[in-house]
N, C-alpha and C positions, 0 to 999 in steps of 0.2 A: 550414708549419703551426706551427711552434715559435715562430716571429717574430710569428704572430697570437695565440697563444694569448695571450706577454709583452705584446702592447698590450693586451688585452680583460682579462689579470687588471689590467694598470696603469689602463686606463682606472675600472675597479668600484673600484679602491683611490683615485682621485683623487679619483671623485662624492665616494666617504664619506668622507677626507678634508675636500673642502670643506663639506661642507655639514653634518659634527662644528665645525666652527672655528666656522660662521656659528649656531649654536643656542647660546641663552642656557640656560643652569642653570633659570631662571623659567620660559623656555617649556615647558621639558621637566618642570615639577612638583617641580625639584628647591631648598632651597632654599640658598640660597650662604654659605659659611663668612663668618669676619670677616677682615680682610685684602686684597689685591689680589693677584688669579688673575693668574699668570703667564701661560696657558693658552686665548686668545679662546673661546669657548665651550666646549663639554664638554669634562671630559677622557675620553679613550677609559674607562679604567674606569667613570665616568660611565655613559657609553652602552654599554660591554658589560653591566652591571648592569641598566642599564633595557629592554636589550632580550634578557636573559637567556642570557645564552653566555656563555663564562669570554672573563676579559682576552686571556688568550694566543688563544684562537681569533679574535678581532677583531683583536688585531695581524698576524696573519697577515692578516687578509682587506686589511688599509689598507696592510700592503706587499708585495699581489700574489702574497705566495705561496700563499692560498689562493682559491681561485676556482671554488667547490663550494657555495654557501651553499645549506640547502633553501627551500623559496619559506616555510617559517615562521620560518625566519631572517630572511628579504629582509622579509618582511611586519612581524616585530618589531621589524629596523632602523628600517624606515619611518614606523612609529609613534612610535618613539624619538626619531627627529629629525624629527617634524612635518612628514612627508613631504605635501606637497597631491599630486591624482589624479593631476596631470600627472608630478612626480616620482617620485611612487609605481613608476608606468606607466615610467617610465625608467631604475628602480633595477634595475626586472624583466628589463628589458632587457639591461642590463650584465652583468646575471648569469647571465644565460642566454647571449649571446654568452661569456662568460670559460669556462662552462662545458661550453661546443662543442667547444672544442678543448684544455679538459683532458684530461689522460689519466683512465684510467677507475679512479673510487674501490675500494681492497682490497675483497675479498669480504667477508663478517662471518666473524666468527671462528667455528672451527667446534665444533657440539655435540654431536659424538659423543667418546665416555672412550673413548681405549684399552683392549683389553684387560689389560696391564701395569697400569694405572691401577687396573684394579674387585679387578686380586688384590691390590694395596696395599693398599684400604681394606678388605679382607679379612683380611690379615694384620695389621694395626693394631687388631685385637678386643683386648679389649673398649673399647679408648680411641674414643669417637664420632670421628669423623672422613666427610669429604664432598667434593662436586670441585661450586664454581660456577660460574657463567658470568659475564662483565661486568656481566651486568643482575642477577646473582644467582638467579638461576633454578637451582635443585637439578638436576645432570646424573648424579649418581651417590652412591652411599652405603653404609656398614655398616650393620646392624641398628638399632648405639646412636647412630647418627651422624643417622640420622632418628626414632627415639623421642627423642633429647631434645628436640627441638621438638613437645612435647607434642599433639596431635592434628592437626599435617600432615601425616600419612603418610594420614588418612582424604578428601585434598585427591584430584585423579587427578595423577597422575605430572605431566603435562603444566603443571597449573597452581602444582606447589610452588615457590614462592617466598620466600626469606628476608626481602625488602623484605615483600612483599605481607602474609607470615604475621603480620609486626611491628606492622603499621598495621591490617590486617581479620581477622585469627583473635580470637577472642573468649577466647583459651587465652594471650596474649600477654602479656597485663598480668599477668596471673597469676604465670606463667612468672620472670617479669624484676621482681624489686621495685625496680630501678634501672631500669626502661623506659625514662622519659621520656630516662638515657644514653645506651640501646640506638639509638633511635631517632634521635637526633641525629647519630651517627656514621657510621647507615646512610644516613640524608639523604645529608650532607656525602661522603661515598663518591659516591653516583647521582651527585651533583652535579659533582663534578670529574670523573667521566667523562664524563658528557652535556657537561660543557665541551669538552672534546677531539674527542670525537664525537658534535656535536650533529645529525647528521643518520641517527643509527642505530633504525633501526628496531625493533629490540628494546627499547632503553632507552626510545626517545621513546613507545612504548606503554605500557608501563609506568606510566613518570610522568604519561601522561596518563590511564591508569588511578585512579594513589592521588589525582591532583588533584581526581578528579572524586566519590570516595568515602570520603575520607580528608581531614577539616579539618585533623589534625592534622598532615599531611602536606603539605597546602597553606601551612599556616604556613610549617613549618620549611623548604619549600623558596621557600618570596620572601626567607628572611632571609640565601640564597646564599652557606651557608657550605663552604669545602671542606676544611676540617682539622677530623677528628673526634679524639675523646679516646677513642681505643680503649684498653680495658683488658686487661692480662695475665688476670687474673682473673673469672671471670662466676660468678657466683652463680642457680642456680635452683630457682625452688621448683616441684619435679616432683612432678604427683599421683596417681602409679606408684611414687616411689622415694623419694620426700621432698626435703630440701632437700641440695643437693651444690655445691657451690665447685670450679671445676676449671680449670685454667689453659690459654687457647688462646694458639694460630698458627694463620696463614694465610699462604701465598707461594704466587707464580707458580709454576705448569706448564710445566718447559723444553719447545720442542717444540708446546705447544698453545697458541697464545696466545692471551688473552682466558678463560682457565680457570686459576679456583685452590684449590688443596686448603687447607681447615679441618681442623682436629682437635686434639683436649680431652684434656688428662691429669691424673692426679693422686698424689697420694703414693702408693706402695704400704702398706698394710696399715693406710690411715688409713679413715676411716667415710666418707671422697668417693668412697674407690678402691672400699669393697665397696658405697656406693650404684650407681655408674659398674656394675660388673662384675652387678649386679643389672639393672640397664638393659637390660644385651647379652644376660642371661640371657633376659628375658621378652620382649625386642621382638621382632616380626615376623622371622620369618626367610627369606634369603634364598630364590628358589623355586629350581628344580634346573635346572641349567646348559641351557643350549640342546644337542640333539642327544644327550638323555641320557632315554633313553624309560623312561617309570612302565610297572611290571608292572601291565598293565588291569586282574588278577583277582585277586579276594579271596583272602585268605592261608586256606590248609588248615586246617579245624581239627581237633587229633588227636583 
């Protein structure tokens, strides 16, 4: 099985191979620098661009080590290099054979917080702080860690999202008088993971979510950039607490992978820290732990 797998990923790496060398830049809509291309038709980046996947995941597919494309992979290839029905029909094929006898793709990573996790961002009060997921999906939080994102906690749990809140809360632009940064950085983030794992179901929803409701989001993501200009610094203008400056981090979750913890500080005894400390006062409070029963009757009165 292992000796068929290596022809069926070599054979899907040779079609796209040949038939990148044999597509002119012209045909493809692109138009050609000045100079003489070293290059007989596209170069890969070329055609990872035009059919939407990061470089490195195309090179893997051209030398056989990946052999999992989804058929909106296969399909965007096709289109990419001017696939006729019959090619089309043939690229499906390769891919699906190479795909027989891959081994079977990692699970998705998983979204449940440790309990260890929920008493960290409990003991991190009043600093906001939060645990996302790859596609950025809110999996956990402190008080101040979801009031600063000004009216998504009135979202349902399920549907908080930092991309989404960015591009469709109406509280967003408000929020962020540097938006159009904000935004950019969160593009270029989606975008270099969907490059890696263009076949995840979480993300590819998603972006086909904001694509379909979100201009602005459809821009920024044809311009397929993946280094954002994250700042130490965010600035927001809060309309609970006023305006506050507060300096974030974000890093990986040892242990969970595809999960990483946010979280905002600020000076002590500066007018950020007693905005911040004001924040955790008033926001939403946690409810009472699981397995910890409310006295059902009304308090005595003397």
């Amino acid at each position: 099985m292992a000796a068929e797998h290596h022809i069926s990923g070599d054979e899907l790496a040779r079609f796209l191979r040949a038939r990148r060398t044999q597509t002119s830049p012209q045909s493809a809509g692109l138009t050609p620098g000045p100079g003489t291309r070293r290059t007989p038709g596209l170069r890969r980046e070329e055609l990872a661009t035009l059919a939407g996947v990061s470089i490195d995941y195309y090179t893997r597919l051209e030398r056989g080590k990946e052999t999992r494309p989804s058929p909106g992979v296969v399909d965007a290839l096709a289109r990419a290099l001017n696939l006729d029905d019959d090619e089309h029909h043939h690229l499906r094929e390769l891919a699906a054979r190479a795909a027989r006898y891959a081994p079977e793709p990692p699970p998705p990573p998983s979204r449940t917080v440790r309990p260890h996790l929920k008493l960290l961002l409990e003991t991190m009060r009043p600093n906001p702080a939060y645990i996302v997921s790859r596609s950025m999906d809110l999996l956990a939080w402190n008080p101040a860690g979801l009031a600063l994102y000004a009216g998504l906690g009135d979202w349902p749990a399920k549907h908080r999202n930092l991309a989404r809140y960015l591009f469709l809360h109406p509280t967003a632009h408000e929020l962020f008088p540097d938006w159009d940064t904000q935004v950019r950085t969160c593009v270029a983030r989606l975008r270099a993971e969907a490059g890696t794992n263009p076949d995840a179901p979480d993300l590819t929803s998603l972006v086909g979510e904001l694509l379909l409701k979100s201009p602005d989001f459809a821009r920024l993501w044809e311009r397929y950039e993946v280094i954002g200009r994250k700042k130490i610094q965010k600035t927001f203008h809060h309309p609970q607490v006023g305006v506050l400056t507060l300096s974030g981090q974000s890093m990986n979750l040892e242990g969970t992978p595809g999960q990483r913890l946010g979280a905002y500080t600020a000076e002590p005894d500066s007018a950020d820290y007693d905005a911040m400390l004001l924040l955790d006062m008033t926001a939403p409070q946690p409810t009472r732990s699981p397995g910890v029963k409310a006295d059902p009757s009304p308090p005595v009165q003397p």
